[in-house]
C-alpha positions, 0 to 999 in steps of 0.5 A, a space after each residue: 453825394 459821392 466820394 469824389 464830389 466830397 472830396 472836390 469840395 475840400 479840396 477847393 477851399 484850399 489854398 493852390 499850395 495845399 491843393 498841390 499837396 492833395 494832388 502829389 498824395 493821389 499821384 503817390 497813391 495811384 502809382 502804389 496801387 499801379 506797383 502793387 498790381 505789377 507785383 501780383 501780376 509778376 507773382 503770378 507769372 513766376 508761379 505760373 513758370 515754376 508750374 511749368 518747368 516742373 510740369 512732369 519731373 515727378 514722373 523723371 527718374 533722378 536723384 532722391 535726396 534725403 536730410 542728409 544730402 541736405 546738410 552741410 558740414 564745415 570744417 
């Protein structure tokens, strides 16, 4: 018997209210699992663009910062 079969048979011995309560946790559960791919997929094209934009400056002439032009002096 499958998962899904198991869990059909608990849930129809419930009473419509708890059965209503099953349904509002797989939604719950469905929406955090759809945020999550969204997240690793934003991550994925934040890294991607970064790669990009950066994609040859190692080559550029330019400033070269030390530990120094780091730090930040308060009055």
């Amino acid at each position: 018997m499958s998962v899904t079969e198991r869990i059909n048979l608990h849930v129809q011995q419930l009473p419509q209210p708890l059965q209503i309560e099953v349904l509002h946790f797989v939604e719950f559960l469905a929406a955090k699992l759809q945020a999550q791919a969204a997240r690793e997929d934003e991550l994925l094209w934040s890294q991607f663009s970064l790669a990009q934009a950066l994609r040859g400056m190692e080559d550029e002439d330019g400033p070269v910062y030390d530990d120094v032009d780091f730090k930040q002096k308060w009055r």
